[in-house]
C-alpha positions as CSV (number, residue, x, y, z in Angstrom):
1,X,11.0,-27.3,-15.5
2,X,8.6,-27.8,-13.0
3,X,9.6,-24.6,-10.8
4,X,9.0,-22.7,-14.1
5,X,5.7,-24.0,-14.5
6,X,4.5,-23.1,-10.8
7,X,6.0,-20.2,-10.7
8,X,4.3,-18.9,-13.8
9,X,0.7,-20.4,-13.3
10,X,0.6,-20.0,-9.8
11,X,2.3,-15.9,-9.8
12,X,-1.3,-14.4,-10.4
13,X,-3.8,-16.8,-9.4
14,X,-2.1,-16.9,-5.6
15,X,-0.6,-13.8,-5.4
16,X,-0.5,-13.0,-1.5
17,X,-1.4,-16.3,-0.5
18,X,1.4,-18.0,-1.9
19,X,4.6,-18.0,-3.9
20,X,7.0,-20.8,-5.4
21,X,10.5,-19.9,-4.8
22,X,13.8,-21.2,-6.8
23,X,15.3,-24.6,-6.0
24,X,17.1,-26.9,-8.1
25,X,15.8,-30.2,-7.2
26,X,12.7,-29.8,-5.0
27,X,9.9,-27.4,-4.4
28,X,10.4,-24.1,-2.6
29,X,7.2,-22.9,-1.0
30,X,7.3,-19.2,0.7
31,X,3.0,-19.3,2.0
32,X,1.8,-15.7,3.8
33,X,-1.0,-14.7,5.8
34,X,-2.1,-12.2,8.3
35,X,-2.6,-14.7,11.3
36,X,0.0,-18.1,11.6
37,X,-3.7,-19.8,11.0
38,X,-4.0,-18.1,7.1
39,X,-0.1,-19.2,6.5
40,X,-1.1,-22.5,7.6
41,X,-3.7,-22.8,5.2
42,X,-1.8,-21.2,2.1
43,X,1.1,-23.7,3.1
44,X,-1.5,-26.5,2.7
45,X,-3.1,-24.9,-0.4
46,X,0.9,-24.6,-2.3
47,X,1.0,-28.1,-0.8
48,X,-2.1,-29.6,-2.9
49,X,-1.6,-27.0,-6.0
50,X,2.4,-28.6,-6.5
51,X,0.6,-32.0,-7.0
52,X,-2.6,-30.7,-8.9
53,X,-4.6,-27.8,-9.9
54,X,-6.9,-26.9,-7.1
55,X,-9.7,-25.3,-8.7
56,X,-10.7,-28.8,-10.1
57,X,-10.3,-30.4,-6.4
58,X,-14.2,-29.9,-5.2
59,X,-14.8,-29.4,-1.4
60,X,-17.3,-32.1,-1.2
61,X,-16.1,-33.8,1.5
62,X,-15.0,-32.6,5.2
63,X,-12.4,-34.1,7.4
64,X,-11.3,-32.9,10.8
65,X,-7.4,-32.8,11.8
66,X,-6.0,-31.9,15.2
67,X,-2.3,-31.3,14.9
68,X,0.3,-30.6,17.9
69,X,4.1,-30.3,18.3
70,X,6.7,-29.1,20.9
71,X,7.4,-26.0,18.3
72,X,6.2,-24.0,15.4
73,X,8.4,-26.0,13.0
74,X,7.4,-29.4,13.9
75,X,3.6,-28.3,13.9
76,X,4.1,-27.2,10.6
77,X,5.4,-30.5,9.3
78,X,2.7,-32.1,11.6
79,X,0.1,-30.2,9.8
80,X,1.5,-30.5,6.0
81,X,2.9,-34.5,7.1
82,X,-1.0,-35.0,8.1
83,X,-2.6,-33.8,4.7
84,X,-0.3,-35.7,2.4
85,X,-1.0,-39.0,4.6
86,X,-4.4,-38.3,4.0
87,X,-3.9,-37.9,0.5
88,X,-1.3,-41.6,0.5
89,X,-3.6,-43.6,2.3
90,X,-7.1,-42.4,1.4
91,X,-6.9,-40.7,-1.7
92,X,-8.0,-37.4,-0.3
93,X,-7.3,-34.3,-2.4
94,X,-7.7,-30.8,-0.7
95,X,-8.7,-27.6,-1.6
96,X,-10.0,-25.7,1.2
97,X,-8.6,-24.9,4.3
98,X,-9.6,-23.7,7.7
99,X,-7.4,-23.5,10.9
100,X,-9.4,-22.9,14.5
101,X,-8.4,-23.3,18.3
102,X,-4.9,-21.9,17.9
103,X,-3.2,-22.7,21.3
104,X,0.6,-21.8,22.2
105,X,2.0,-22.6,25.4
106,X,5.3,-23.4,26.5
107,X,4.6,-27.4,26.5
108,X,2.6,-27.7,23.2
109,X,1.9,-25.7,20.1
110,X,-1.9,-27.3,19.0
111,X,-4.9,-26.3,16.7
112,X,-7.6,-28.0,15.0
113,X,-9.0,-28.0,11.2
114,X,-10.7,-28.6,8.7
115,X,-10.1,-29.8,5.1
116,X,-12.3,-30.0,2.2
117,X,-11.6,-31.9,-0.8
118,X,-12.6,-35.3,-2.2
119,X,-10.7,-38.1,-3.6
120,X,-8.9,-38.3,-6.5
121,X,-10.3,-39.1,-9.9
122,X,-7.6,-38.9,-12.4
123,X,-9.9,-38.0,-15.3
124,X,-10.3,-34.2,-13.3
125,X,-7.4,-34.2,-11.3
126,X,-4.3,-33.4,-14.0
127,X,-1.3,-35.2,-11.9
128,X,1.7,-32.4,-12.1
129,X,4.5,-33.9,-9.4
130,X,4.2,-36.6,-6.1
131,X,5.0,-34.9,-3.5
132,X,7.3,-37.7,-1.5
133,X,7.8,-35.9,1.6
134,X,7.7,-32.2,3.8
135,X,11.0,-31.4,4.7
136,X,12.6,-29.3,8.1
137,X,15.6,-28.3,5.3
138,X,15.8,-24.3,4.8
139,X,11.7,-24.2,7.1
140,X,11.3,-20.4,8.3
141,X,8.6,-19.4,10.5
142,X,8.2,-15.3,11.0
143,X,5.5,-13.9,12.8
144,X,5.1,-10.2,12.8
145,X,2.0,-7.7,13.8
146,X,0.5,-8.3,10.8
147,X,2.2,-10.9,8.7
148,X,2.8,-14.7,9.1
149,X,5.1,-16.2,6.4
150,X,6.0,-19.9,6.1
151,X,9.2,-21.6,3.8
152,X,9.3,-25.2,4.1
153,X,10.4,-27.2,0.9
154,X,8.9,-30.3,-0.1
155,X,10.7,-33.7,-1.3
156,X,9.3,-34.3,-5.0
């Protein structure tokens, strides 16, 4: 039921950012961009639209994230595992996105970013599903010339 509802809503309004793929039990997210910094974003934008519509989440307020890893798939759970603690311990809903300082080396994959949202106020922010967890299970990362794509699934 739920995939069905993204998928619809979410088909237009997101097309080439975003797209919700089929899963039977959990969400599928398949999140492009033209730099690994714009999938990264998109990734965290399907993250925040699964739990509510994001054109009611206001970007009011502006908090700053560093996330590193040893690997592209761990910084992408870093990054997405970051935003939902934000959200579990403070409240903190998301709308807008922006990656900066990309650095790759063989040690560390790192960036910075910032986030701009506010917290959430159930009379504006319609609950759809609680995201429990971000997942490794079926996580792509391709990067091409002119294409980034992301598929990570998240635990509902």
């Amino acid at each position: 039921m739920y995939s069905v509802f993204c998928v619809d809503s979410a088909a237009a309004k997101f097309a080439g950012r975003f797209e919700f793929l089929e899963h039977t039990a959990d969400v599928y997210i398949r999140a492009h961009g033209k730099t690994m910094e714009e999938a990264y974003e998109n990734a965290a934008l399907a993250m925040f639209e699964v739990m509510t519509d994001t054109d009611k989440v206001a970007p009011v307020q502006e908090e700053t994230l560093e996330v590193e890893a040893e690997d592209q798939y761990a910084l992408l759970y870093n990054w997405l595992e970051a935003l939902l603690v934000k959200f579990e311990t403070e409240g903190m809903m998301f709308s807008r996105f922006q990656i900066t300082g990309w650095k790759e080396t063989e040690e560390v994959f790192r960036f910075k970013a910032k986030a701009w949202g506010e917290k959430f106020d159930p009379q504006r922010h319609a609950q759809r599903v609680g995201v429990k967890a971000v997942t490794y299970h079926r996580m792509v990362v391709i990067r091409e010339r002119d294409v980034a794509v992301l598929e990570f699934i998240l635990d509902i």
